[in-house]
N, C-alpha and C positions, 0 to 999 in steps of 0.2 A: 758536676759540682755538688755540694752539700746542701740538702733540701732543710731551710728551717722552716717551711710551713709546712702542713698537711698533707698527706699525699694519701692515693688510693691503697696504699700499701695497709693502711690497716684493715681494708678488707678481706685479707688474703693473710693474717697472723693465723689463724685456725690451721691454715693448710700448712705451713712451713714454719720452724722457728729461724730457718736461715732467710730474712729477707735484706734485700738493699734497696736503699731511700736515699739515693740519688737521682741527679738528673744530669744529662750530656750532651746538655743544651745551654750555651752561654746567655748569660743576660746582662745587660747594662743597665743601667741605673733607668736609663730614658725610657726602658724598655716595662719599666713595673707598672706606670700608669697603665698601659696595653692589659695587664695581666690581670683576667677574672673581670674583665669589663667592657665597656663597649668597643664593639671594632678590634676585639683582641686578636693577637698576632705575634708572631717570632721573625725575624729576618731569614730572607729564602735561606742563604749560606750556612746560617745557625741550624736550622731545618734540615739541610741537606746531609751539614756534618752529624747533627743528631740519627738522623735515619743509617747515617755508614755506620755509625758506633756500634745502634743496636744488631744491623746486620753482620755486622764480623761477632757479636759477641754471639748471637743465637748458633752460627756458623762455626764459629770455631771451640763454642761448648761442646760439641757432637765429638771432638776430635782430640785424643791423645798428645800424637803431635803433630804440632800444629806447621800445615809446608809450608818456606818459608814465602812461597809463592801468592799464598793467601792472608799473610801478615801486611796491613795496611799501615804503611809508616807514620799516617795521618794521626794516627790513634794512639 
C-alpha cells in the first residue's frame, strides 16, 4: 500500500531516480499503536504475505517472461 510516512528510501535517492515507497504489508488501524513502539509487531499472515511479495518480485525481476508457473495468484 501507499506509505505516508517516512521510509528508508530516502537513503538510497543518490543511487537511483527510479524508487518506490510502498509497502506490502497490510495494516489495520489497531495495528499503528504497535508501530515504532513498544512490543512492535505485524500479524504472522501479514508478515508471511509481505515476505511472498518481495520474493516473487526479486524473482521474477530477473526474468523476461515470466512462467506461468512462477506467477503467484496471491499477488
Amino acid at each position: 500500500g501507499l506509505m505516508l510516512g517516512s521510509t528508508d528510501s530516502r537513503s538510497y535517492t543518490n543511487l537511483s531516480k527510479n524508487l518506490y515507497r510502498f509497502s506490502p504489508f497490510v495494516y489495520r488501524y489497531d495495528d499503528l499503536s504497535r508501530l515504532h513502539g513498544d512490543n512492535e509487531r505485524i500479524r504472522h499472515n501479514d508478515m508471511q504475505r509481505g515476505l511472498n511479495f518481495y520474493f516473487h518480485l526479486i524473482l521474477n525481476n530477473q526474468l523476461e517472461n515470466i512462467p506461468e508457473k512462477q506467477c503467484n495468484p496471491q499477488l
